[in-house]
C-alpha positions in Angstrom: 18.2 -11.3 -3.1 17.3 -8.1 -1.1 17.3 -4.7 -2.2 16.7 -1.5 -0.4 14.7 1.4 -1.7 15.6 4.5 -0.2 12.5 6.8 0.3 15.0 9.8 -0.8 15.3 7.8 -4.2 11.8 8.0 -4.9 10.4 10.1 -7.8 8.9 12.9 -5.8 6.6 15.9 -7.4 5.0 18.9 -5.2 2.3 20.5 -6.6 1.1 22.7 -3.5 -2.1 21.0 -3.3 -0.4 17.5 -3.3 3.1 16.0 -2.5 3.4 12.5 -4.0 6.6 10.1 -3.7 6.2 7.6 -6.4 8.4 4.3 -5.9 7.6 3.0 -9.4 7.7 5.0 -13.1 4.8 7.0 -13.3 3.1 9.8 -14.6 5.7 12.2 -15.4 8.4 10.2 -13.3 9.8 7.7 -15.2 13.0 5.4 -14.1 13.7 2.2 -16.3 14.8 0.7 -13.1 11.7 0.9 -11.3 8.9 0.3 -13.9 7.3 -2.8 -11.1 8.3 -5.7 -9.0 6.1 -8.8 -10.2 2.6 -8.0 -10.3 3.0 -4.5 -8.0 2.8 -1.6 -10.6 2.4 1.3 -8.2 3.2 2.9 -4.9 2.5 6.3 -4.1 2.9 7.9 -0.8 0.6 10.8 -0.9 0.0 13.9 1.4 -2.8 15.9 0.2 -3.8 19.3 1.1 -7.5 20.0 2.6 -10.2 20.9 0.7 -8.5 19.3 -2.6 -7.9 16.3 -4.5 -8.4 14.8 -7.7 -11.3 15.3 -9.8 -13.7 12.7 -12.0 -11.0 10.7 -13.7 -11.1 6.9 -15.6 -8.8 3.8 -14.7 -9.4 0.2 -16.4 -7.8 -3.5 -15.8 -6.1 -2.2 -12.4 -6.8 -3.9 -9.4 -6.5 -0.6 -7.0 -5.8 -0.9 -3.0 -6.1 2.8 -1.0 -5.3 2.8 2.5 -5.7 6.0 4.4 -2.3 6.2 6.9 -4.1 9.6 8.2 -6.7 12.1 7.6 -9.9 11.2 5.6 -11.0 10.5 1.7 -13.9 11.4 0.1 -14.6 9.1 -2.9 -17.2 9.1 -5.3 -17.6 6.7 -8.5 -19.7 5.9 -11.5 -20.8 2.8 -10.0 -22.6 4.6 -7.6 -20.7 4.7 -4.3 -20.0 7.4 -2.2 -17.7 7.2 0.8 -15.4 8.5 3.2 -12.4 6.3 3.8 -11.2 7.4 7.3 -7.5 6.7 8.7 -6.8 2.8 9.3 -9.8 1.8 6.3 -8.6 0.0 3.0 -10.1 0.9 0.1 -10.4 -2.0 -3.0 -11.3 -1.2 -6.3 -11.4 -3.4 -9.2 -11.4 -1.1 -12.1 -11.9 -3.9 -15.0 -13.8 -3.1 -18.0 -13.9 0.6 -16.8 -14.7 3.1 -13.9 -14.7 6.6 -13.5 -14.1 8.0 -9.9 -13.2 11.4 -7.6 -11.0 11.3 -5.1 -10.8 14.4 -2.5 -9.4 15.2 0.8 -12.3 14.7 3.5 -10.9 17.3 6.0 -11.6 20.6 6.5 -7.7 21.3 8.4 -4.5 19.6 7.7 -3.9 17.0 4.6 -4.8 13.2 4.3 -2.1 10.9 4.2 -2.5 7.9 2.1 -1.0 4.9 0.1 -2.1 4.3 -3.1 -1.5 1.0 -4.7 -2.0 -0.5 -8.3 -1.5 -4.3 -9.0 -1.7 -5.4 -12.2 -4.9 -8.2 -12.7 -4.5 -12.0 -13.5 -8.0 -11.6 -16.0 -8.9 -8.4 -17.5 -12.2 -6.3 -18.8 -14.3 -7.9 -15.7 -17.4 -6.0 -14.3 -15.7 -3.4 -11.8 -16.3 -3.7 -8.3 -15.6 -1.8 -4.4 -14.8 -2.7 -1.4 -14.0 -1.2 1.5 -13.1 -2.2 5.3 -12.1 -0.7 8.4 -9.5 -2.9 10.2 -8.6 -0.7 12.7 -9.9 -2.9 15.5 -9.1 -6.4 14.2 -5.1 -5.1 14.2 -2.9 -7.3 16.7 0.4 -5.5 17.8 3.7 -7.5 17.1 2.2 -9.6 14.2 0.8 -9.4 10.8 -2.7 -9.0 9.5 -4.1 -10.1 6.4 -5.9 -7.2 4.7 -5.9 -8.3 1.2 -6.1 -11.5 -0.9 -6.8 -12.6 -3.9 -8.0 -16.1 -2.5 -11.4 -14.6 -1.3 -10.9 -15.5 2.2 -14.0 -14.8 4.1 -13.2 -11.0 6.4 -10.8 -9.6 4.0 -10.8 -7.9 0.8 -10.2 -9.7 -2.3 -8.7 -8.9 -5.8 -8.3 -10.1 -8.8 -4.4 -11.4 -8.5 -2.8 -14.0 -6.6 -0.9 -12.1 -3.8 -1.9 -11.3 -0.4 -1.0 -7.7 1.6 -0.4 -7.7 4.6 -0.1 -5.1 7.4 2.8 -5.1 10.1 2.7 -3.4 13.6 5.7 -3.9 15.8 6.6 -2.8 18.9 10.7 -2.7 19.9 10.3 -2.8 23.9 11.6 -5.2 26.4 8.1 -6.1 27.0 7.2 -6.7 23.3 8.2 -8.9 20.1 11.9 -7.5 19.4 12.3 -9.7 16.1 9.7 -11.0 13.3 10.5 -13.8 11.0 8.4 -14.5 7.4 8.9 -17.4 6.0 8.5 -16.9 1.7 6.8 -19.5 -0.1 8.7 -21.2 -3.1 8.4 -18.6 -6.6 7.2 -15.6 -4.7 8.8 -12.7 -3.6 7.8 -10.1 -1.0 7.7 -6.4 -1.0 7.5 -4.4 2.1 6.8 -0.5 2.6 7.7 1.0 5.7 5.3 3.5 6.9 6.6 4.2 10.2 9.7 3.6 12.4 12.2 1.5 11.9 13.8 -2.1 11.0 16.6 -3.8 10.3 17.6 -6.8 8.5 21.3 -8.3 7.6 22.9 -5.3 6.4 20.1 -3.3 6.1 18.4 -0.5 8.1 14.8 0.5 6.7 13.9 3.7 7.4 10.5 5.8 7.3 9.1 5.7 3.4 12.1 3.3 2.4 11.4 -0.4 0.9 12.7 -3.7 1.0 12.6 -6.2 -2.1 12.8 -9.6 -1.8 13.4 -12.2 -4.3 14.4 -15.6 -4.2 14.6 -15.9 -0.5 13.1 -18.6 1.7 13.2 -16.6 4.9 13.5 -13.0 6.4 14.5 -11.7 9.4 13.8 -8.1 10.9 14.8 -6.7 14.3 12.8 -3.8 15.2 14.7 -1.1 16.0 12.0 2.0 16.6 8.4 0.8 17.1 6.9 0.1 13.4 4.3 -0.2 11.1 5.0 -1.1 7.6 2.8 -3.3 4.5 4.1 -6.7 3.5 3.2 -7.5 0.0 3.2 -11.7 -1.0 3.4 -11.2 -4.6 
């Protein structure tokens, strides 16, 4: 089964400093529909204005994945660590018995633009933990690379969940890969988030911001239309 979620579906809130586009319920969006898909509890597309962000605030039992699409964030937490996540960097941390943290814009013109990501943990109230990596050279075009994992591979960032994330970048030339094929594992099912460009599979064109998700499914198959860059999620 495959179902498309339309960016323009999204719940979407503008608060001058911040536009956010929320693909599951949350906050003050709230859509008995789209409360999760397995384990994945949040997506938020967020643009944030310079100079801003959001101040000192608590999360707990959330395994939480940032990855900075554009722009800079400044982070700052009560275990001590103070960073700057820069565009292309992923961002883990594993909130589990309790952490408080700030999160700002780090540039002085334009907004960051960023995907935040919650997924819910497989053992709770744990010491909380941060990791952060910059993958921006290890990327191969026209395939997928493993950024996240909850299997401790050594060279990527782990959590506390058994899924994997994965980030895409396709090229549609005559001189590059045209089609990608993902084979599914038995009793999991696959989320992907387009960031840029464009895809298509069966009956289905995936669009900037939209989402594709896949459930009992052995195989999928995209062709890419516009050169692309999306997150594949093996939940």
């Amino acid at each position: 089964m495959i179902k498309l979620r339309k960016s323009s579906e999204r719940g979407y809130f503008n608060h001058g400093w911040l536009k956010s586009f929320h693909s599951f319920s949350f906050g003050n969006y709230y859509d008995p529909n789209h409360m999760h898909f397995g384990n994945l509890r949040v997506i938020n597309e967020d643009f944030i204005a310079a100079n801003n962000g959001f101040p000192t605030h608590p999360h707990n039992n959330m395994e939480i994945i940032t990855y900075v699409i554009s722009g800079a964030l400044s982070h700052q937490d009560s275990m001590g660590n103070a960073s700057t996540i820069n565009a292309g960097e992923v961002q883990v941390m594993s909130a589990g018995s309790g952490v408080f943290h700030s999160e700002f814009s780090g540039e002085k013109k334009g907004e960051t633009h960023l995907l935040q990501i919650w997924i819910l943990p497989n053992v709770k109230n744990t010491s909380p933990t941060y990791q952060q990596k910059n993958f921006t050279n290890k990327f191969k075009n026209d395939a997928l690379n493993l950024v996240v994992s909850g299997l401790g591979e050594d060279g990527f960032l782990q959590i506390k969940q058994d899924c994997k994330i994965y980030f895409g970048k396709f090229s549609a030339g005559e001189k590059s890969a045209k089609d990608f094929n993902f084979d599914i594992p038995d009793n999991k099912k696959v989320w992907i988030q387009l960031i840029k460009g464009e895809l298509e599979t069966g009956d289905f064109l995936v669009q900037k911001g939209d989402a594709l998700a896949i459930s009992d499914e052995k195989k999928i198959a995209f062709k890419i239309n516009v050169d692309a860059e999306f997150l594949l999620f093996l939940l």
